[in-house]
C-alpha positions as CSV (number, residue, x, y, z in Angstrom):
1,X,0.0,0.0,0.0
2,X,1.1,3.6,-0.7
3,X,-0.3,6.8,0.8
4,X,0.3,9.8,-1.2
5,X,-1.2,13.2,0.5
6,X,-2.4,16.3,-1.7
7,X,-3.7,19.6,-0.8
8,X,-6.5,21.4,-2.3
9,X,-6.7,25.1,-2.3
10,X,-10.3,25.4,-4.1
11,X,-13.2,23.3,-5.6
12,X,-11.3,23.2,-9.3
13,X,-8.2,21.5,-7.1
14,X,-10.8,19.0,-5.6
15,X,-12.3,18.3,-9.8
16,X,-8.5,18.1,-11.3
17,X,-7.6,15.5,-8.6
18,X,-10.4,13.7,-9.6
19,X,-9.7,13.7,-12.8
20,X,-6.3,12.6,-12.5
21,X,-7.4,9.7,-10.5
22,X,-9.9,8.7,-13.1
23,X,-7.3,8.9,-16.2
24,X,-5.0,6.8,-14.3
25,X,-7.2,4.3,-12.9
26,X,-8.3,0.4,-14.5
27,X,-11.3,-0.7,-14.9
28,X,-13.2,-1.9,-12.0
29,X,-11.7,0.3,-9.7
30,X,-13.1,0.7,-6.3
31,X,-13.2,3.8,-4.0
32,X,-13.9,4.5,-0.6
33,X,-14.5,8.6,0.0
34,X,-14.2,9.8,3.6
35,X,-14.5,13.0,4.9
36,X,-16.8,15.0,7.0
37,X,-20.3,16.9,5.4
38,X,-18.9,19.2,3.0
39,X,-15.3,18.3,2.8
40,X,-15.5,18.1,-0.9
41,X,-16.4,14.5,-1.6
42,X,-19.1,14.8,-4.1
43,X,-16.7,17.7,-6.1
44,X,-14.1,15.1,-6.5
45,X,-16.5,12.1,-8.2
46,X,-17.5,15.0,-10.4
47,X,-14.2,15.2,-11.6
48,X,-13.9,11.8,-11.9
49,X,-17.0,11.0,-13.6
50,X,-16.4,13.8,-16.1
51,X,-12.9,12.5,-16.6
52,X,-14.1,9.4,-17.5
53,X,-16.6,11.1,-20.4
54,X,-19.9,12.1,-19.0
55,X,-21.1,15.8,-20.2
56,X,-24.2,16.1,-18.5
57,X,-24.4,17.1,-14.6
58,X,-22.6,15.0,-11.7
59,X,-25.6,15.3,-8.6
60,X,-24.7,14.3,-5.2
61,X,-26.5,10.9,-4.4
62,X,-27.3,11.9,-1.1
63,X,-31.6,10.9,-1.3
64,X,-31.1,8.8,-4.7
65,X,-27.8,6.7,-3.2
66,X,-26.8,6.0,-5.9
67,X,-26.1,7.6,-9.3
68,X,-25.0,5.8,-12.4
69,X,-24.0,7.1,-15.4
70,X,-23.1,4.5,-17.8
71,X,-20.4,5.7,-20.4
72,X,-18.2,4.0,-23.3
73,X,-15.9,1.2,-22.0
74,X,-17.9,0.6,-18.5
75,X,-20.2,2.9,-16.0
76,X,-19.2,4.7,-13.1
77,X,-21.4,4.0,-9.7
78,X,-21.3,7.0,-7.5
79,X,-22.8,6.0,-4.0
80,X,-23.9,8.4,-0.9
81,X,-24.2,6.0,2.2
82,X,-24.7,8.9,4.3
83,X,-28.4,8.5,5.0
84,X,-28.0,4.5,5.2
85,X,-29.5,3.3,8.4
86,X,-28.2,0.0,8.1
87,X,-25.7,-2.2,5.9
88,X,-27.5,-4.5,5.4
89,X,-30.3,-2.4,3.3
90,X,-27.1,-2.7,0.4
91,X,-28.0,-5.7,0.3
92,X,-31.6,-5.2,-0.4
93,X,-30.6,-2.8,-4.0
94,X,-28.4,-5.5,-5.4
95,X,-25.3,-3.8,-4.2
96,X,-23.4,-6.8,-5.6
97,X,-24.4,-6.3,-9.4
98,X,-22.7,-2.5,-9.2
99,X,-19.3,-4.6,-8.0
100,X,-19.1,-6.4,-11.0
101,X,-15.5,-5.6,-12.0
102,X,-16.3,-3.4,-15.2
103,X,-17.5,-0.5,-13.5
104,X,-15.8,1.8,-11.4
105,X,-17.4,2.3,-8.5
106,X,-17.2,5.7,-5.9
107,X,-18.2,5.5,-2.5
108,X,-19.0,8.4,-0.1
109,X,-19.5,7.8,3.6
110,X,-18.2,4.0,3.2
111,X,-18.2,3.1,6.8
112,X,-21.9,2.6,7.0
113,X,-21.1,0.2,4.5
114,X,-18.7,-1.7,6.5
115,X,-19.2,-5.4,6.6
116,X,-21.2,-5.6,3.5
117,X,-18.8,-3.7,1.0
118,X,-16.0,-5.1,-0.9
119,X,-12.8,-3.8,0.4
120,X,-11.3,-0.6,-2.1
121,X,-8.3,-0.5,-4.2
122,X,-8.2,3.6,-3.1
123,X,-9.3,4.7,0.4
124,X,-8.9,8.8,0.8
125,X,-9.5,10.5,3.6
126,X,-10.4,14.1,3.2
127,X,-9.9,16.9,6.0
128,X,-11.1,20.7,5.9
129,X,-8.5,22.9,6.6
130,X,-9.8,26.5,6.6
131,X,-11.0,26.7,3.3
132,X,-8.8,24.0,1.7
133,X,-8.7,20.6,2.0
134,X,-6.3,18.2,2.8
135,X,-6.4,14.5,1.2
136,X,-4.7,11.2,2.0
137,X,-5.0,8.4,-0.7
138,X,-3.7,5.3,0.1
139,X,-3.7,3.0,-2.9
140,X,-3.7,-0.4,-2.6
141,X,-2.1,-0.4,-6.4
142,X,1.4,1.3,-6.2
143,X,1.4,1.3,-10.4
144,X,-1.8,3.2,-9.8
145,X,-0.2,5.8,-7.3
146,X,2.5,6.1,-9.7
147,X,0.1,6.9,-12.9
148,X,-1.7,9.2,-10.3
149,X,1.3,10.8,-9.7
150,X,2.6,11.3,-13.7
151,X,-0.8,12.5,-14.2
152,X,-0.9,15.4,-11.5
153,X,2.4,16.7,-13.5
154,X,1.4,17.1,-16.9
């Protein structure tokens, strides 16, 4: 495992970093977003998701839970466990089916998951600091940290 840590000084630092994770990620990826209301967690998948080629709007799946937007080469899952009573009601959606292993798959508040989620590839942990924020990703992929890392410099 590798941890890399990044700062972000504004909402377009939050999208870019995003971005640059979804250029350098596989297929199938799975991510665990942590971070208190607010820290940015939904501006990041936005990145993402647009990096990965969807035009229209990136919502927060806060009341829907999930969001899906299926694109060329596999979909992206975006999930909001934030208002999830228990685990087990994953169960009940067919949370399996979105952890197929062709789509990539974003998950915000995945602690209220735990026990019924498949482990991530990429767990970051975002902080507020002020009016920044400051991110730790820990990889579980070091040739992924390392792409993450050539893709931040160009």
């Amino acid at each position: 495992m590798r941890t890399l840590h990044r700062h972000a000084a504004s909402d377009a630092d939050m999208e870019a970093i995003g971005a640059a994770l979804a250029r350098s990620a596989r297929r199938g990826c799975r991510i665990a977003l942590a971070g208190p209301l607010a820290a940015g967690k939904t501006t990041l998948a936005r990145g993402y998701v647009r990096a990965r080629g969807h035009a229209g709007a990136v919502k927060s799946p806060t009341f829907t839970l999930v969001e899906s937007y299926p694109l060329d080469g596999g979909a992206v899952h975006h999930f909001d466990l934030y208002r999830l009573a228990d685990a087990e009601e994953l169960e009940f959606i067919g949370i399996d089916d979105y952890f197929d292993g062709q789509a990539d798959v974003l998950v915000e508040w995945p602690a209220r998951g735990a026990g019924v989620l498949p482990l991530p590839d990429l767990e970051i942990a975002i902080t507020v600091a002020g009016t920044a924020r400051e991110l730790s990703l820990a990889f579980g992929d070091e040739a992924w940290a390392e792409r993450f890392e050539a893709e931040l410099i160009q």
